[in-house]
C-alpha positions in Angstrom: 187.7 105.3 122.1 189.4 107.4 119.4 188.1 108.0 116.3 191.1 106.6 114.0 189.3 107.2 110.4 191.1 110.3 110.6 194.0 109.4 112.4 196.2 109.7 109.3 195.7 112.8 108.1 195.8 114.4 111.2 198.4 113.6 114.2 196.8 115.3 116.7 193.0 115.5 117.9 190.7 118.7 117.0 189.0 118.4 120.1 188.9 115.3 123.5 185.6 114.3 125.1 186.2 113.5 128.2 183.2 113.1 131.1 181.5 116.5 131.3 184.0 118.3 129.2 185.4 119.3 125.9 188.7 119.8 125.4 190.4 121.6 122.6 193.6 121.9 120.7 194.9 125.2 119.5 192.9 126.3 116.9 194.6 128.8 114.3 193.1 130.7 111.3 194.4 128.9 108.2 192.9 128.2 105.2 192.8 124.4 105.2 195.1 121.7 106.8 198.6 122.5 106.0 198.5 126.3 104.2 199.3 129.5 105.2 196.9 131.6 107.3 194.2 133.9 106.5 195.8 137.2 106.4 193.0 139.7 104.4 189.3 140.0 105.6 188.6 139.5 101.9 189.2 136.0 102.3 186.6 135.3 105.0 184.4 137.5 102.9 180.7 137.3 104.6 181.9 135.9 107.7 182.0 138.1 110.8 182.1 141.3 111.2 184.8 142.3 108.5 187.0 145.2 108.0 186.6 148.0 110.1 188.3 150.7 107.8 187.8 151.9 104.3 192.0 152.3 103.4 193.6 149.6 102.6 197.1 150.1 104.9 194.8 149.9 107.6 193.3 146.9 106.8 196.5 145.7 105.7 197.7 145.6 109.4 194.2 144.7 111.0 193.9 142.1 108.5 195.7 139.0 109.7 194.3 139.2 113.1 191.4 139.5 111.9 190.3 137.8 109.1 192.1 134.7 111.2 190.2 135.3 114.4 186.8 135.0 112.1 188.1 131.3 110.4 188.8 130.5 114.3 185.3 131.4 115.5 184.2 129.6 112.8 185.4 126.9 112.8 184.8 126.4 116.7 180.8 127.1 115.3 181.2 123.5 113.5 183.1 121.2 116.0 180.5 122.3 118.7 177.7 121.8 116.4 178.3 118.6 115.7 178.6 117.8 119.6 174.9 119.9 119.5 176.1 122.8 121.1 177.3 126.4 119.8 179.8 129.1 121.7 177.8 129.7 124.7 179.0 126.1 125.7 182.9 127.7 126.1 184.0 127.9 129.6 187.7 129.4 129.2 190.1 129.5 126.6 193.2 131.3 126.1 193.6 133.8 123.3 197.5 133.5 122.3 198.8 136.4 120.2 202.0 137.1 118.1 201.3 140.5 118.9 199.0 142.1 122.0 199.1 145.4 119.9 196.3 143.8 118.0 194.2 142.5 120.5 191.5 145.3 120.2 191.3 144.0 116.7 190.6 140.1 117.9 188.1 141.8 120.8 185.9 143.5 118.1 185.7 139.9 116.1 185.5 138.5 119.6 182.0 140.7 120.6 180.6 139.8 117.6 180.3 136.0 118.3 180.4 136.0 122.0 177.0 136.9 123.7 177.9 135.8 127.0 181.7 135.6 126.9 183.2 132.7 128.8 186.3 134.0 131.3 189.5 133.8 129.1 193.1 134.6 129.1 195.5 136.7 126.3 199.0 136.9 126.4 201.7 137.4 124.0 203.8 134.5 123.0 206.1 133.5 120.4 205.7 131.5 117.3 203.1 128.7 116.6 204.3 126.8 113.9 207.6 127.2 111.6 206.1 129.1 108.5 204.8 132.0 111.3 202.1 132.8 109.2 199.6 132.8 112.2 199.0 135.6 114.4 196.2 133.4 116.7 196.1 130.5 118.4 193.3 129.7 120.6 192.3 126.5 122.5 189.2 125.7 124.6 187.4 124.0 127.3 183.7 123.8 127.2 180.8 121.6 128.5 179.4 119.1 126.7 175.9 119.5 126.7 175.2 115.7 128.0 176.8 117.3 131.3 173.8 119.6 132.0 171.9 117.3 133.2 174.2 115.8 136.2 176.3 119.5 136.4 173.8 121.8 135.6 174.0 124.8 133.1 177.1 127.1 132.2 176.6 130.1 134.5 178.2 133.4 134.3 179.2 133.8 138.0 179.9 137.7 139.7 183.4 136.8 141.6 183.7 140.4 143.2 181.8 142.9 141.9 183.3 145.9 142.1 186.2 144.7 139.4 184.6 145.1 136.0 186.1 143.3 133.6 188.6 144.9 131.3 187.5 143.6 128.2 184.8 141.1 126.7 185.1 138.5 128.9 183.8 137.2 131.9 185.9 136.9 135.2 184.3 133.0 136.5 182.1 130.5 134.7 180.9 128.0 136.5 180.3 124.6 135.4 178.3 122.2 138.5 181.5 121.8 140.9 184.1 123.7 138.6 184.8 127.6 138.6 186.8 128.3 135.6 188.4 132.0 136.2 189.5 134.2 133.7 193.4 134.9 133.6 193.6 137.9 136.7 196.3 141.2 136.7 197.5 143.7 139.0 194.7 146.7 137.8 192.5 148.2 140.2 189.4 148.5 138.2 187.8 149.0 141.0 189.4 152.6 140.9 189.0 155.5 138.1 190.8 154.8 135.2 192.0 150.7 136.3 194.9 151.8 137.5 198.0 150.2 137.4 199.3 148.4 140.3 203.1 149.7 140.8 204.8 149.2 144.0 204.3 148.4 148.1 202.5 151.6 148.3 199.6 150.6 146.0 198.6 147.7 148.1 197.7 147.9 152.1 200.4 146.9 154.8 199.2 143.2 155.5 200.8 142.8 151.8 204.2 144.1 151.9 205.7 141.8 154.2 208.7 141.6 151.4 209.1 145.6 151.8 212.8 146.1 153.4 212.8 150.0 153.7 215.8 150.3 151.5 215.0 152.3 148.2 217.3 149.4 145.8 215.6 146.0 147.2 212.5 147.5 147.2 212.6 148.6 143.6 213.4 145.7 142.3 211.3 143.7 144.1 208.7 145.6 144.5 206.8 145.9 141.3 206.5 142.3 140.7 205.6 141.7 144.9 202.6 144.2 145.2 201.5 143.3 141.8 201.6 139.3 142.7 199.8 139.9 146.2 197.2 142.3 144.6 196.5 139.6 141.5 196.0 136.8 144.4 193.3 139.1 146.5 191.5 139.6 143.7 191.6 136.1 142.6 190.1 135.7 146.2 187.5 138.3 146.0 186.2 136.7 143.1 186.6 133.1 144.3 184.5 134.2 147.5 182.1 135.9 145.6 181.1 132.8 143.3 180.8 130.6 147.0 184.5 129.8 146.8 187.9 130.6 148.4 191.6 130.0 147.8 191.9 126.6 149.9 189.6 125.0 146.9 192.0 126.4 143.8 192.9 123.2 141.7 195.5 124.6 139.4 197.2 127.6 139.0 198.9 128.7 135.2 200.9 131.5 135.7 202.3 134.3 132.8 205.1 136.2 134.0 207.1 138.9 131.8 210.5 138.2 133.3 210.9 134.7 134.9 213.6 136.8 137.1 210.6 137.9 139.1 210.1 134.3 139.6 211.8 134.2 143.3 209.9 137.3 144.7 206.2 136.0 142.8 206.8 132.6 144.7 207.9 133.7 148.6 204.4 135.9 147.9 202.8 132.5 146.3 203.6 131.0 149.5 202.0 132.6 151.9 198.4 132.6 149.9 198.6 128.5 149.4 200.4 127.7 153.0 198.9 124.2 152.7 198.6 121.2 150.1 199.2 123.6 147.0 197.6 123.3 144.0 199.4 122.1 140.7 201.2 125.3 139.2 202.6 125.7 135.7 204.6 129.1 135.4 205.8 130.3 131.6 207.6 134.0 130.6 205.8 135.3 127.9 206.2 138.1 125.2 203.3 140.3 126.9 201.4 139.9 130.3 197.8 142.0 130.3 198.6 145.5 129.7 199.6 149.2 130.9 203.0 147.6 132.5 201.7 144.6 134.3 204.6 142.0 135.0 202.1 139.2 136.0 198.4 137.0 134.8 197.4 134.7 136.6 194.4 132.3 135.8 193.1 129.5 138.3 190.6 126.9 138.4 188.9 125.9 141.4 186.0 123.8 143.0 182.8 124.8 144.4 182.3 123.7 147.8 179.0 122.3 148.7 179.0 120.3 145.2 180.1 116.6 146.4 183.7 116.5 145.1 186.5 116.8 147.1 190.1 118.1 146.2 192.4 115.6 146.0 196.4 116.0 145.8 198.9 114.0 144.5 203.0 114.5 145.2 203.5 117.5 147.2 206.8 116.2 148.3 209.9 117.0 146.7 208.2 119.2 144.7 210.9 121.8 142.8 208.5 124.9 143.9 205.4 125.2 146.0 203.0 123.2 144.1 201.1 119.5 143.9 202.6 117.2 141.2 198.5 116.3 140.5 195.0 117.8 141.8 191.7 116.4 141.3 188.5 116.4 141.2 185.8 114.6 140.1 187.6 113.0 137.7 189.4 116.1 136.2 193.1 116.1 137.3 195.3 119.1 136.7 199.1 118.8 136.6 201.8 121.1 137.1 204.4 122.6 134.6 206.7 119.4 134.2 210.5 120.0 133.2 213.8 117.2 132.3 216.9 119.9 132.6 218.1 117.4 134.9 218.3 114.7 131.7 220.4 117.2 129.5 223.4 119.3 130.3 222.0 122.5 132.3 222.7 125.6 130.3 225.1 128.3 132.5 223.3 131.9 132.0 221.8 133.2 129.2 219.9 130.4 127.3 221.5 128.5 124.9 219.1 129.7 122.1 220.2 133.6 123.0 221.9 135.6 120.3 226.0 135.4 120.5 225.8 132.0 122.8 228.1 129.2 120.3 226.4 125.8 120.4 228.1 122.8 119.9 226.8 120.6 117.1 223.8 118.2 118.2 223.8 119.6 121.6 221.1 121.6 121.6 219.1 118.9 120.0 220.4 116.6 122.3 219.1 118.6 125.4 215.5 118.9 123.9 214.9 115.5 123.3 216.4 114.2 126.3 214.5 116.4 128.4 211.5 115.6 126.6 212.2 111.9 127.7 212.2 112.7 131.1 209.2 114.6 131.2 206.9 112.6 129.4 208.6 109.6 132.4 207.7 112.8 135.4 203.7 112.5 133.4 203.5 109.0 133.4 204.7 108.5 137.1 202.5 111.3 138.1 199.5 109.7 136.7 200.6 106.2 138.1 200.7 107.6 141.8 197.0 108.6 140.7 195.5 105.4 139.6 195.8 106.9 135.8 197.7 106.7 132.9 199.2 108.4 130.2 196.5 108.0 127.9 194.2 109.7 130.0 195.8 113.0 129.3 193.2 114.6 127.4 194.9 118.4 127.0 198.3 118.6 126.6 200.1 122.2 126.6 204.3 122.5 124.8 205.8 125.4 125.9 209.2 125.4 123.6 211.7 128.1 123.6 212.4 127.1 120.0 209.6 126.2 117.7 212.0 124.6 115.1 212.6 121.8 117.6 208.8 120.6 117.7 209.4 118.1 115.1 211.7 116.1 117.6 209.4 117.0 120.5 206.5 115.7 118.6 208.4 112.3 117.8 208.8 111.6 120.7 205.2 112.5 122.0 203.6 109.8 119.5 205.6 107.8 120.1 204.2 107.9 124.2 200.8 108.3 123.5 200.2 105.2 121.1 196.4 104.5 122.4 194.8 107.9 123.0 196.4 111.5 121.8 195.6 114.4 123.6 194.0 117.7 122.2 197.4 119.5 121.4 199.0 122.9 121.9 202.4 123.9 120.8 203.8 127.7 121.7 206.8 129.5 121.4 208.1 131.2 124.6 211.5 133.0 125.8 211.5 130.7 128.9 209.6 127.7 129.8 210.5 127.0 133.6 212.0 128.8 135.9 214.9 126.8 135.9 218.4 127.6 134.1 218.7 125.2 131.1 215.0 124.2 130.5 214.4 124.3 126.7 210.6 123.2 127.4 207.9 122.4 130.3 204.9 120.3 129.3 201.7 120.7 131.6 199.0 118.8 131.0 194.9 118.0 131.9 194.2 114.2 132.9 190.4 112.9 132.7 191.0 110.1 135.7 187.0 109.4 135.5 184.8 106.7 134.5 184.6 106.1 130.7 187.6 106.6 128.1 188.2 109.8 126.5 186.8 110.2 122.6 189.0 111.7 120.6 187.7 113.9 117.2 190.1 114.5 114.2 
């Protein structure tokens, strides 16, 4: 049952209780409801860790990041407290940046709060909100502490050993029945130096089945093919070292830097999932991991051995190689959702690229419309599931234009009159890999016993 006391000052959820879990909106560093964000450290004076430099043009460009990754820990301090648990409770969440250059600045705030990080994911995206005043945006899933009883404690699990992390997090938490992995790329740290995964040769034969022996093809599709087959055997070192393996992954989210890798990336996604797929969102973004990588990928998976099974919903006619809905236990994961065929597809670059003329409305048209036919794809998903559209408890916008959000948004309350999800909205240069597609919309379901609780 939603808390409405709220309800009016806030459209959207802080946080969703839903059976074991909580689930978060994005959470970004501003001063109160409606301001600017934090952007000195004297601001969030006596609160973490603070500046790390005496001169102030140093702090000046440290600062934002910051001083708004210290109001976001914070705040997360509160809403956990009042659901009588702290930080340690966090499973995953994903660390989205205006800018990666400044992630060692969030990952020094980050290792002052985080004893025992959870497994997490960063990548660089667009904008968050029209004023772009905020550099962060994180959202979260952690267990309620009610949950320890029937699940058991949030563990810190090895996954494969030999690949230390590469920065303050942990590669799987598990949660009872659910492995929550951190968001996996193409560097050996296994090896001196994490090297960078770069072409065919970097991988052993069994995966470069793509490899043609002709120096253009291989070039081209090379990179993004040895650094795809490398990210999925590690994700299934890791899954096997926790007492998992691939055939359990639930749902797959999947970052790539230039959705024209997209047809190489899935031929190699094919051959690790050659049976009832799991759901699969895939988004370009401004910045993938680091030293070059063109690809982070982040699943969650089941535990075998636990007394859930993995159920899949709408594998059939299916636009890529993925389930329409898996669950488990009640938790139901659904794949990146688009509605290009609602709206006039776009011919080559999209129509939000510099020197492409729009005709008036049409653009507006097109986001609307395919936000219509989503939000229909969702609610006959969830019907084929025994659930409905107010069971969506996490609900993920990825907008190539951040000044259409307000018609997006619309159109979302208007769809979720009962219960609202916890809500994230980013900015991205593509949202599908599909000409035309001005958003996707993936989403978490809680298909359980007992209605989701919603905190504003």
């Amino acid at each position: 049952m939603a808390d409405r006391k709220c309800t009016a000052g806030r459209r959207w959820p802080v946080y969703i209780a839903a059976g074991p879990l909580l689930f978060f909106s994005g959470q970004r560093g501003a001063r109160s409801r409606g301001r600017p964000c934090h952007t000195s450290f004297h601001e969030v004076a006596g609160l973490g860790p603070g500046a790390n430099s005496r001169f102030t043009w140093v702090n000046g460009m440290e600062g934002p990041v910051g001083a708004q990754a210290i109001a976001i820990y914070e705040r997360y301090r509160k809403l956990l407290a009042a659901e009588g648990c702290d930080l340690a409770s966090f499973l995953r969440y994903h660390i989205l940046q205006r800018d990666k250059r400044f992630f060692p600045v969030f990952d020094r705030i980050r290792r002052h709060y985080e004893t025992t990080p959870p497994a997490s994911t960063a990548v660089g995206v667009g904008r968050f909100e029209t004023l772009d005043s905020a550099r962060l945006c994180i959202d979260a899933i952690a267990l309620h502490p009610s949950a320890a009883s029937v699940l058991g404690a949030r563990t810190v699990l090895a996954g494969s050993c030999r690949h230390a992390a590469a920065a303050h997090f942990s590669h799987v938490i598990g949660a009872g029945p659910y492995l929550f992995l951190a968001g996996q790329i193409p560097i050996d740290t296994s090896q001196a130096g994490a090297l960078l995964i770069r072409n065919y040769d970097d991988i052993p034969e069994e995966g470069r089945f793509l490899r043609v022996g002709r120096s253009h093809e291989d070039t081209r599709n090379g990179p993004i093919a040895a650094q795809t087959w490398f990210t999925y055997d590690l994700i299934r070192k890791h899954l096997e070292g926790a007492g998992s393996s691939l055939g359990h992954v639930l749902n797959l989210i999947v970052y790539l830097q230039d959705m024209r890798d997209f047809p190489t990336f899935h031929r190699v996604h094919e051959r690790f999932f050659p049976d009832a797929p799991p759901a699969l969102t895939v988004v370009e973004v401004s910045e993938v991991g680091h030293k070059g990588t063109l690809i982070e990928i982040e699943p969650t998976a089941l535990l075998p051995g636990k007394g859930l099974q993995r159920v899949v919903h709408g594998v059939d006619g299916m636009p890529a190689h993925m389930s329409a809905l898996v669950d488990a236990g009640g938790i139901g994961f659904l794949s990146g959702v688009v509605g290009v065929e609602a709206a006039e597809p776009a011919v080559g670059r999209p129509t939000n690229a510099p020197g492409v003329q729009r005709k008036r409305g049409t653009a507006r048209d097109a986001v609307s419309a395919q936000t219509v036919a989503i939000l229909a794809k969702i609610k006959k998903t969830l019907a084929a599931a025994a659930g409905a559209i107010d069971r969506i408890v996490q609900l993920t916008v990825y907008l190539d234009d951040i000044n259409e959000f307000p018609r997006v948004e619309k159109l979302l309350l208007e769809s979720f009159r009962r219960q609202r999800p916890a809500l994230t909205v980013i900015e991205v240069p593509r949202p599908a890999p599909i000409a035309g597609a001005r958003l996707s919309i993936t989403a978490i379901a809680w298909l359980g016993d007992g209605a989701p609780r919603s905190v504003y």
